[in-house]
C-alpha positions in Angstrom: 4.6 -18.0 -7.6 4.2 -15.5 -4.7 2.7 -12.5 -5.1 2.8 -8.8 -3.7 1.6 -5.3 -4.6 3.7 -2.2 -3.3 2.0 1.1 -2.8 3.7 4.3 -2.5 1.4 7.1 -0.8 2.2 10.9 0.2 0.1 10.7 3.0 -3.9 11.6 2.5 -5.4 8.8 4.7 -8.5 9.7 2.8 -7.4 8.4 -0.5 -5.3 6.0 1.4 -8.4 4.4 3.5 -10.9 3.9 0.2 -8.0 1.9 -1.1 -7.1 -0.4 1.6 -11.0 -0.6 1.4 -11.4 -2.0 -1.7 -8.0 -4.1 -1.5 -10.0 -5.8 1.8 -13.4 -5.9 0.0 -12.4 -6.8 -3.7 -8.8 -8.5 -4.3 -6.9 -8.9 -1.2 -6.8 -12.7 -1.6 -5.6 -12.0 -5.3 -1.8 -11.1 -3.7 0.2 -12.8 -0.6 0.9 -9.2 0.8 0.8 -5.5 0.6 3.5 -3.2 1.3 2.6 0.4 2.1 5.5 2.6 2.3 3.4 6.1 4.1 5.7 8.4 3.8 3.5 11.8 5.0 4.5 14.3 2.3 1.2 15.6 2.7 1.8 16.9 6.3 -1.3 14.9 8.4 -0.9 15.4 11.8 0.5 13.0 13.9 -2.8 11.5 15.8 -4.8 11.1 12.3 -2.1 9.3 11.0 -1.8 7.2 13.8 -5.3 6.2 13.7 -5.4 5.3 9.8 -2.4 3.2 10.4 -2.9 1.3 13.4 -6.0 0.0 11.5 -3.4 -1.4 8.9 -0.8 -2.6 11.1 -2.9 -5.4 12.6 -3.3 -7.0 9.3 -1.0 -9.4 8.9 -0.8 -9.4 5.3 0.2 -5.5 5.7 3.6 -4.5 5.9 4.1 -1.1 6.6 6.9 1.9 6.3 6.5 5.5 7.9 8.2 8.6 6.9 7.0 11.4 9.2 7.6 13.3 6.2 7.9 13.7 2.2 11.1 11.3 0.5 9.8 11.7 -3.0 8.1 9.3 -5.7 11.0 7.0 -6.4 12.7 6.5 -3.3 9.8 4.8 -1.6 9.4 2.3 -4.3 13.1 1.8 -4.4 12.7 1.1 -0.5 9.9 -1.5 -0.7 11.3 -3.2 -3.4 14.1 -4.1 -1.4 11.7 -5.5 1.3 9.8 -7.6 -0.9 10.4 -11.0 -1.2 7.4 -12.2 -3.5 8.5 -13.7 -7.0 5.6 -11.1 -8.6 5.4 -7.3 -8.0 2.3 -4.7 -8.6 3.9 -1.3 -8.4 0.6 1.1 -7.4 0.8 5.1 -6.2 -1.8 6.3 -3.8 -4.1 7.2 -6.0 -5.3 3.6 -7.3 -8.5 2.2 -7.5 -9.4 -1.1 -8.7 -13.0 -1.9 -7.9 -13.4 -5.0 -9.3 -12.5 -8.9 -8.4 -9.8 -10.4 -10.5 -8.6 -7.3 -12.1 -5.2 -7.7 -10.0 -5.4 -11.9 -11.0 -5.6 -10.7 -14.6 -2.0 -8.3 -14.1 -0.1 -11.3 -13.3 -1.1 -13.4 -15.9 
């Protein structure tokens, strides 16, 4: 079975970068893809975001949605679930951490 994670963020590119950190370091081969639906609540400016996500963007096992600003907590999930094609789904908000190997293995089974 395929597998996916979705994270909804507001925006810090801070919080945002130590995560995509640890997915590339720990447990990215634990999922098939990540879907990050950015949607800038927090009000970055434009060149800072920019920078953050062009660093995602040539992943290919990133798929990425921008909102130049705020859509609320639901709605983004909403949106990437309708993307996602993966027979498995991790929901995740920006302010995960999972700093070990096999912790996102052990969710799906």
């Amino acid at each position: 079975m395929t597998r996916c994670a979705l994270l909804s963020t507001c925006g810090d590119v801070f919080i945002l970068g130590l995560c995509i950190k640890l997915w590339r370091e720990r447990w990215c081969n634990e999922i098939g893809k990540l879907y990050i639906n950015y949607n800038n609540h927090a009000g970055i400016p434009l060149p800072v975001v920019k920078e953050c996500l062009t660093k995602l963007i040539d992943d290919p096992r990133v798929v990425l949605v921008y909102h130049p600003s705020g859509i609320g907590n639901g709605p983004p999930q909403v949106e990437l679930l309708n993307i996602a094609k993966e027979d498995l789904i991790l929901l995740l908000e920006d302010d995960f951490f999972i700093f070990e190997s096999g912790v996102v293995d052990g969710y799906f089974k």
